[in-house]
C-alpha positions in Angstrom: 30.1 14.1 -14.8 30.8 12.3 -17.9 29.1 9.3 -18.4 29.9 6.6 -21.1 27.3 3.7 -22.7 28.7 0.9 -24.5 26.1 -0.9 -26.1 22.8 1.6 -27.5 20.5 -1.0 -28.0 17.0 -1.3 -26.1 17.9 -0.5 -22.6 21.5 1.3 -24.2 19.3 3.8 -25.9 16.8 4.3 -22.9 19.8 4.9 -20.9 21.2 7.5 -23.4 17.9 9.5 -23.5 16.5 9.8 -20.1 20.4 10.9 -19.1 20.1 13.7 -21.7 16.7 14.6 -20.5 16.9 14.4 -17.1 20.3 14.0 -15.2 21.6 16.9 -13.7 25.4 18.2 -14.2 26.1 15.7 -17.4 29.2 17.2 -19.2 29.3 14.6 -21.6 27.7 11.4 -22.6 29.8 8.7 -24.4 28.7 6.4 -26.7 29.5 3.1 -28.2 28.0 0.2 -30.6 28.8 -2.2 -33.0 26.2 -0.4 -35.5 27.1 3.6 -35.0 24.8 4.8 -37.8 22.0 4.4 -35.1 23.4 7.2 -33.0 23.6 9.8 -35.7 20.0 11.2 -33.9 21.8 10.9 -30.4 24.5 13.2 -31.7 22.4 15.5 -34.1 20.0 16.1 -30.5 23.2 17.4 -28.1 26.5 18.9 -28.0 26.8 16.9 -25.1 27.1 13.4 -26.7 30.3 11.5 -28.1 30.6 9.5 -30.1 33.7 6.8 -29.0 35.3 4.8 -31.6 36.6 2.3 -29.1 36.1 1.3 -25.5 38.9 2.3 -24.0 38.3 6.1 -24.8 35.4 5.8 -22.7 37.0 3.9 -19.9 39.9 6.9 -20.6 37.3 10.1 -20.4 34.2 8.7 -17.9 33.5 8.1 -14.4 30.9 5.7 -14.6 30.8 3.0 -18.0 27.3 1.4 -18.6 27.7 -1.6 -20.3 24.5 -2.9 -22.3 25.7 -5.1 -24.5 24.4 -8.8 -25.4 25.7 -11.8 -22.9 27.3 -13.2 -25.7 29.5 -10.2 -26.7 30.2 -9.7 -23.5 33.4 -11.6 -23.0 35.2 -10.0 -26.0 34.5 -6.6 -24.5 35.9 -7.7 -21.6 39.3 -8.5 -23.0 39.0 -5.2 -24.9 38.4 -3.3 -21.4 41.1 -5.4 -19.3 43.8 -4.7 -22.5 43.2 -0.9 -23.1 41.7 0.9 -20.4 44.1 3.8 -18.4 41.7 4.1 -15.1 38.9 2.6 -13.1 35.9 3.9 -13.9 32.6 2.3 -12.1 30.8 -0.1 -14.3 27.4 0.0 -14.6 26.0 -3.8 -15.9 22.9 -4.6 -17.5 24.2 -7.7 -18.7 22.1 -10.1 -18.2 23.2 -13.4 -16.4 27.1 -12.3 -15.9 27.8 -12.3 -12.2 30.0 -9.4 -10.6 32.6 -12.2 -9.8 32.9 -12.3 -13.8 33.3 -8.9 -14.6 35.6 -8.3 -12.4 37.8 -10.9 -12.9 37.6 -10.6 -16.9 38.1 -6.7 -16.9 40.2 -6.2 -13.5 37.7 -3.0 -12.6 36.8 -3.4 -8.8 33.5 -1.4 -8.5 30.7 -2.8 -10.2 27.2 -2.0 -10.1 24.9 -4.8 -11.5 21.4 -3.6 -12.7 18.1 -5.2 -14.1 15.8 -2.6 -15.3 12.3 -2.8 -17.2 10.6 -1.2 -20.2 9.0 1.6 -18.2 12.0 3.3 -17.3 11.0 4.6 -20.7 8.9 7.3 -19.1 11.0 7.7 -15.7 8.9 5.1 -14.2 10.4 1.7 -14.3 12.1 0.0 -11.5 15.2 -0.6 -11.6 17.0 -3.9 -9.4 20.2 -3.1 -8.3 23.0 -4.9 -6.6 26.7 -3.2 -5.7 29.9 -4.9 -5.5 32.1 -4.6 -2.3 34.0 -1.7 -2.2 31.9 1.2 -2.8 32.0 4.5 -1.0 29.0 6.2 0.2 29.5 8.9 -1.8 29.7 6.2 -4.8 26.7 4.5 -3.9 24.9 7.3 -3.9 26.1 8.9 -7.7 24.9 5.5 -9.4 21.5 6.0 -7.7 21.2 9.5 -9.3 22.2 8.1 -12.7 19.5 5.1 -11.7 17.0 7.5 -10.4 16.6 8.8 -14.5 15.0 5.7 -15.0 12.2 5.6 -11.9 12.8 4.0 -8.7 15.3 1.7 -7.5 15.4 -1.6 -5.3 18.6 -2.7 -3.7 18.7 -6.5 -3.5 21.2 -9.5 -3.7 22.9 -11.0 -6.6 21.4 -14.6 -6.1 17.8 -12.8 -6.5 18.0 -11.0 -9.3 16.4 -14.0 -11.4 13.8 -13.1 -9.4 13.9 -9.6 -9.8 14.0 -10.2 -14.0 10.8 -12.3 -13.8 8.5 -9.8 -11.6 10.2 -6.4 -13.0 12.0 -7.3 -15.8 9.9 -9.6 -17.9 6.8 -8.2 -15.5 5.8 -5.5 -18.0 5.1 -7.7 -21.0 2.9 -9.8 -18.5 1.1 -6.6 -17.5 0.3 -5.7 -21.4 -1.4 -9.1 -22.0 -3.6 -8.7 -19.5 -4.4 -5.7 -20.2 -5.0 -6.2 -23.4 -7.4 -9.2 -22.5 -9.3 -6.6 -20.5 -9.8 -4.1 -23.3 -10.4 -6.8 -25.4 -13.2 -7.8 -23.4 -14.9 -4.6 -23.1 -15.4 -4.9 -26.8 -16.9 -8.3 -26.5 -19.3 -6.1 -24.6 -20.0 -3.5 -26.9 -17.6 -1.0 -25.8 -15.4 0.9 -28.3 -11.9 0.1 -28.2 -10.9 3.8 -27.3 -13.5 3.5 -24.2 -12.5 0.2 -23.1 -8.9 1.5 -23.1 -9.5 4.3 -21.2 -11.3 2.8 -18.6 -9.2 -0.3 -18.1 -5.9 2.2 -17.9 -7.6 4.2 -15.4 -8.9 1.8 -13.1 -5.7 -0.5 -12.9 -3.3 3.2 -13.0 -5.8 4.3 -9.8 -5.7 0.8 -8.0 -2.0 0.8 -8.0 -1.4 4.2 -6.9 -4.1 3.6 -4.4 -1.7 0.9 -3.0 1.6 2.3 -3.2 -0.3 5.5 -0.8 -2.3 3.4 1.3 0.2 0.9 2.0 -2.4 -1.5 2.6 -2.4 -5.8 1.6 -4.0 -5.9 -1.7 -6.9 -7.8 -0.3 -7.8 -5.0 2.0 -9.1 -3.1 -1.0 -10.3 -6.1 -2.6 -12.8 -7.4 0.7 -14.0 -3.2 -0.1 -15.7 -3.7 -3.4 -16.8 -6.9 -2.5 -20.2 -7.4 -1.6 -22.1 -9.8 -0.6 -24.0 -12.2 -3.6 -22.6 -9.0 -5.8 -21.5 -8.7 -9.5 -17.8 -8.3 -8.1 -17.8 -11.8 -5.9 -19.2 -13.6 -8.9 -16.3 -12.8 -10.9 -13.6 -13.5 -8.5 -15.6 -17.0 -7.8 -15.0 -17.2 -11.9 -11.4 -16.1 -11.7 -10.8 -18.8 -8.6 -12.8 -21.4 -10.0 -10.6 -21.2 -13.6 -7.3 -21.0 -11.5 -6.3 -17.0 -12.7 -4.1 -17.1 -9.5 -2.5 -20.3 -9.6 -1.9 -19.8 -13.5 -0.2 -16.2 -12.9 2.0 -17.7 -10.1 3.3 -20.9 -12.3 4.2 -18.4 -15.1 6.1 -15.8 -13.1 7.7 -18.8 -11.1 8.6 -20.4 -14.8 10.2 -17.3 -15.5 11.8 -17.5 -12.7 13.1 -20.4 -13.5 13.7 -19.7 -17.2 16.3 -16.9 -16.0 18.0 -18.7 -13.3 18.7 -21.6 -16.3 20.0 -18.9 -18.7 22.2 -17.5 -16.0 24.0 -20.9 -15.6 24.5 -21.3 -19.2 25.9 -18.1 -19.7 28.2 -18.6 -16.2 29.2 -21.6 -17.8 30.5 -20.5 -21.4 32.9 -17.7 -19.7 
């Protein structure tokens, strides 16, 4: 399969190196940016990968086209796709805030795959939201979940929720670090070392989540567990209830939320 990435940015360049590490039967990877200094490494790492000099020998040469380029360059690529390309590849979007109905209008290519992923894809673990266009085969559906499954696991949803999807996986990461970082940080406050604190805090909230994805259970199954009565563990969730930890984590996922369902519309409107 030859695969083709326009745009090697953040989540480009993610892209780029999990497909080279991990996919299975890549022929070729073909790549594409504004700045192509940055994929000297790419290239110096494979045989595999080429470097294009303009979209439409990608859109010539692949089967699937990722496109990771900023919203706002977005539209110019577009014309450049719709004026040049020879064949219909299947586009791969992780364009943030550009509907399918937009791509496929501005670029004339029927089968479009709209993705949001997240940081940890990184490692092979992220999660990946992922909505298909009408259209697609079985057999279709199925080779952009292999190219997906590089990146960690996958969650088929609908276009209209995947504001949600960018504030619990998307933007969900950078939430995590901050509270784990708050819990290190308090760990010193008690006289642990920093590499200690880390370790421990990393362990316990790595365990507790693999613990529910097994289990399968409600999370406050395994909380009522380590929760005895007049205990050290029921005096800090009284703390965390009585200072509003839930409420405060709800309001700033649903702001994001919100945040991302006002940038879509902005960027809807300026096509």
């Amino acid at each position: 399969m030859k695969i083709g990435i326009i745009g090697v940015g953040n989540i480009g360049g993610i892209f780029a190196h999990r497909l080279l590490s991990k996919f299975e039967g890549l022929e070729a990877l073909y790549l594409l940016d504004r700045y192509p200094e940055k994929l000297s490494g790419l290239a110096s790492d494979s045989t595999r990968v080429v470097l294009a000099s303009e979209p439409s020998e990608i859109f010539k040469n692949c089967t699937h086209v990722i496109l990771s380029v900023k919203p706002q360059d977005c539209m110019e690529l577009f014309a450049q796709i719709k004026n040049g390309r020879q064949h219909n590849p299947i586009i791969i979007s992780t364009i943030t805030g550009i509907q399918i109905d937009t791509i496929v209008s501005n670029t004339s290519i029927k089968k479009i795959a709209r993705i949001m992923p997240n940081v940890p894809s990184a490692i092979g673990r992220g999660v990946t939201g992922l909505v298909f266009s009408e259209g697609f085969t079985k057999d279709e559906c199925r080779e952009v979940k292999r190219i997906l499954f590089t990146m960690g696991d996958i969650v088929e949803v609908r276009e209209k929720d995947l504001a949600a999807v960018t504030a619990l996986s998307g933007s969900g990461p950078a939430f995590v670090f901050v509270i784990v970082e708050s819990l290190i940080d308090v760990g010193l406050k008690m006289g642990l070392s920093y590499e200690v604190s880390r370790e421990l805090i990393l362990g316990t909230l790595g365990g507790s989540v693999e613990l529910l994805k097994e289990r399968g259970n409600h999370p406050g199954e395994f909380r009522h567990l380590v929760t005895s009565p007049g205990g050290t563990t029921i005096e800090g969730i009284y703390s965390l209830e009585r200072e509003g930890l839930r409420g405060t984590i709800m309001k700033a996922l649903f702001d994001t939320y919100l945040r991302a369902k006002e940038i879509n519309a902005e960027l809807e409107g300026k096509k």
